[in-house]
Structures are given as C-alpha cells and as structure tokens.
Phi, psi and omega in degrees: 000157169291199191260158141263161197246101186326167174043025183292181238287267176283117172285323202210150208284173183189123198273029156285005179211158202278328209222126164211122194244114178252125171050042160304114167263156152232145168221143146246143173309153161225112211273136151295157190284327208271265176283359189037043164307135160290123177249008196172172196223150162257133204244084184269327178208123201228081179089044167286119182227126161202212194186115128175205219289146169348136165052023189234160189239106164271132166254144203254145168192168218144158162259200184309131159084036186256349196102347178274017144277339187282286197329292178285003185256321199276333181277353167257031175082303150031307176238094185321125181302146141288309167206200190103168164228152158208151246241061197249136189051041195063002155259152170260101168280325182283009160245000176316140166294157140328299187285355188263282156022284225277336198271342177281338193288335175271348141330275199285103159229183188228139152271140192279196187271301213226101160351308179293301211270344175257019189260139168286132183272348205263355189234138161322096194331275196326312193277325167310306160299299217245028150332304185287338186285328164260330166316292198282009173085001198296357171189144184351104186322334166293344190241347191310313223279313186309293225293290182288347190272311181335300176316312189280349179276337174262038174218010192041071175244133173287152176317303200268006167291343221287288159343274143025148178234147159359308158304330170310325216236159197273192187285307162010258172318314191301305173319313174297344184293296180305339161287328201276308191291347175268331148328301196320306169316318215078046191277133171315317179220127182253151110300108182243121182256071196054080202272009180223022177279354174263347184258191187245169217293312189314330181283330223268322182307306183291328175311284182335280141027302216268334180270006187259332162298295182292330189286347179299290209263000186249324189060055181265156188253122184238179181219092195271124181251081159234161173278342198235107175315293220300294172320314181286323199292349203260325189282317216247168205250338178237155167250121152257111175241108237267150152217124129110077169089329180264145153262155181247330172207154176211118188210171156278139220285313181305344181256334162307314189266354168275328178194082194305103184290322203257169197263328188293339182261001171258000161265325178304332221239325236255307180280028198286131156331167179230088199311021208222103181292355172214043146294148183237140174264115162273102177263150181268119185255109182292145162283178181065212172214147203294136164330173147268154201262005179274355110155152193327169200273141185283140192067201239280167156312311173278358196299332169314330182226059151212145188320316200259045190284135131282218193257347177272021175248018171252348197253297193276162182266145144268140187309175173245139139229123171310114184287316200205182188292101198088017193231070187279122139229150172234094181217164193276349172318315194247023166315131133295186205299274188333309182314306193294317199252354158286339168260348121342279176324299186306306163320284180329306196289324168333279165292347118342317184251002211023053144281032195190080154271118211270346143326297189304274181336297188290345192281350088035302193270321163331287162348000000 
C-alpha cells in the first residue's frame, strides 16, 4: 500500500460534509500471461483524501489516465476498493454488505461520460427513468406516471419523449435522459463524471445551466470530474487536483485559480484560453511524459517533470500543508520545519545506504 500522506485535506469526521473520502486506494493487479501471477500493480488511484460539503460542487481535474473517473466509481462502490475508507452522511459505505449497499443506492448516483453508450438502445426513455424507480419503491404506483414526467420537465424533457427510444435524441437530449435517472431516485449526492465532454461547446452551457438549476431547487451535492478547467472554475465551489493517482492541491476554487500553489497545477492552469488576442500567454510547457502509473517515480510523483525538483523530492513523498486557510498542498516548496527535517532524514538514510545518487537520479529524470 502507499504511504498516506500526513495531514490530509479531511482528517476527521464532520457533520459539515455530506461525503469524505480518507487515503482511498484503488490498485488493479497486472498478470502474467503464462501463469497468470500478480507481478505487479497499477496504482490508479493512490491514497486520495476530501470532504464535501452538504449543497456543494467539488471539481476534480488532471489529466487523461490520472484517476478521477477510477476515483468516483470507486467511492461509489462501482469499482471495489483496495483500501482506504469512505465516508457519507456519517456512515462508512465502503465496507457495506450488498444488502446495507443496495437500501443506500438511490442516495448516491452517477452521471456517466458518454451520452450514447449508457443509454439501453432497446428501452423506451420514460421506462429508462423510471426503472429504478419502481425497483426502489420511491413512489406510490399511482404517482409513478406524474411522478416521472415531472422529473423530466425539470431536466427539460417533454411528456411524449417518454415513448420515444434513445437513438431519436440528439447528445443533448440524451444527457438530460441521464440527468432525468438519476434525479428520478431523490439522490443526495451525483458524480458527474465528465458529463459535457461529449457535447458541443452550446450545449455543453446548458447542461452546466441546468445542473446548477437542480442542485438550486433540489440541494443535491455533486463531485464534478472534468479536464476542461474553464467549466469546473465556473460549476464548482472547491477544487482537487490529481496527478498520476495522487492529489496535489485542494482549495476553494477562487484560490486555486488566483493562485495555484503546487507547480504541476500552475502549469495546468497555465493552459486555460485566454478570450483576449492580445494577451499573451505563459504557458508552462512540462517536460518528459507521464509517468506509468504501474510504476511511479519513487518521492513526490511529479518530480520528473518539474523545474523546481529538488534532491528530497526524488526521495521523500510530500506531506499536505495548509498554506493558508483551507488551502492544502502537497509539495516540498511549502514544508514546515517538522515536514522539512523529515524529508531530510529520509534523503540522509538515501544516501546513507546509497539509494540515492544525485547524478544518476537527474540523468534519470532526463530519460
């Protein structure tokens, strides 16, 4: 397992937040072909921790293969964890039996990435909503048919699309289907798992429009998973930002984008457009290629590919510190003292043993 990474963002339970996921791993084995042995593991998501609050949109971003869809899948049971806990409305969901699981599930749902492919091509939209719907009982057999057009006029769907099968509808439309089933339950908390990265930019305003408009009259809580920074800096109220598995930074979104703390999220930010032609842009150009994440560079993760590494960041993991109130990093730039002479220690026993040669290492990072 990974180390955890002291002080993270939520430490301890609080009944200010709806959802809190502590030092969540996910690894899949990787077999040999022959004998089918585990020789080795992918660390898709390695030791992630936050929290949040009641009625709030935390957005998650990184880039492609970083782990936040491995992220939101795992915390909603979706994918079985390897270890870690997590944490909703004061319960630990992620040791539930199946049958403790399934009385909890309509609480928690997800939207998926792709419009097309999560839709039944063979079942009628109306029977699509209120599948689940009739399954969990959520409302009377007499209230079903009110019941389901109502969801759908409030995700802006019409009565006689109900009929209607999927292939009829544009990407859009479809996404509102997927928005309308997940509604349908009453869930406290969605995973929007990159739910407008498949539309087109006009479209992509209405949905955003339309989830911020339910979450207004419903008081749904969301976990927003996307790449494209301009949309999240706009849906969400906290930022968490991943790199090979790990988080790196956590803030409320005006202080991420005011001011990026970690070096990999100031380059990331660094490539947002700029509506203006003749503003100029400093883009931070990373060097190298992402690590694999079957496996990562030993101490901080990113060191490979950053300007400002030093020699305990090829060695030491880094710790989170609150820089400023409510403003977690984790880079070795912003130790404190304690922080600071432990990853010392840790360089010194390197080099001690000789695991750790500062030659060797940067022609390494060259690679």
């Amino acid at each position: 397992m990974s180390e955890e990474i002291k002080n993270a963002p939520v430490t301890e339970s609080n009944g200010e937040y709806l959802l809190e996921v502590k030092n969540l791993v996910k690894w899949f084995p990787i077999k040999s072909s022959f004998l089918k042995r585990t020789i080795g593991n992918v660390k898709a998501v390695d030791g992630v921790s936050f929290g949040i609050k009641r009625g709030q949109t935390m957005g998650l971003v990184g880039e492609s293969g970083c782990g936040k869809s491995t992220t939101g899948r795992t915390l909603l049971g979706l994918i079985e964890k390897t270890s870690g806990e997590v944490w909703f409305d004061g319960q630990e969901i992620s040791s539930m039996s199946g049958k403790e699981m399934r009385k909890l599930r309509p609480r928690i749902q997800i939207i998926f990435q792709d419009p097309y492919s999560s839709l039944s091509p063979r079942i009628p939209v109306g029977e699509i909503i209120g599948e689940a719907v009739r399954e969990h009982n959520i409302v009377p057999p007499e209230e079903y048919e009110d019941y389901i057009s109502r969801i759908m006029h409030a995700c802006g769907l019409q009565e006689y699309h109900k009929d209607r099968y999927p292939h009829e509808f544009s990407g859009g439309q479809r996404q509102r289907i997927c928005i309308a089933r997940a509604l349908a339950l009453n869930p406290d908390f969605i995973v929007c798992d990159e739910p407008v990265s498949a539309l087109d930019v006009s479209i992509q305003a209405q949905i955003i429009n339309l989830l911020k408009q339910l979450q207004k009259d419903f008081g749904l809580t969301y976990l927003f998973i996307s790449h494209d920074l301009s949309v999240v800096e706009h849906i969400s109220d906290t930022v968490g930002v991943m790199y090979l598995g790990s988080m790196v930074e956590y803030a409320d979104t005006e202080k991420v984008f005011e001011k990026p703390l970690h070096p990999y999220t100031e380059a990331l930010f660094s490539a947002i457009p700029i509506p203006d032609p003749d503003a100029k842009m400093n883009r931070i150009v990373l060097k190298g290629s992402l690590p694999s994440p079957a496996n990562p560079p030993k101490g901080c993760k990113f060191h490979t590919r950053c300007e400002k590494c030093m020699d305990i960041c090829r060695c030491a993991a880094p710790e989170w510190t609150e820089t400023e109130p409510g403003h977690w990093c984790a880079c070795h730039l912003y130790n404190n003292a304690e922080q600071q002479a432990r990853a010392e220690k840790i360089l010194a026993e390197e080099k001690a043993k000789g695991g750790f040669d500062e030659q060797k290492a940067k022609e390494q990072d060259i690679l």
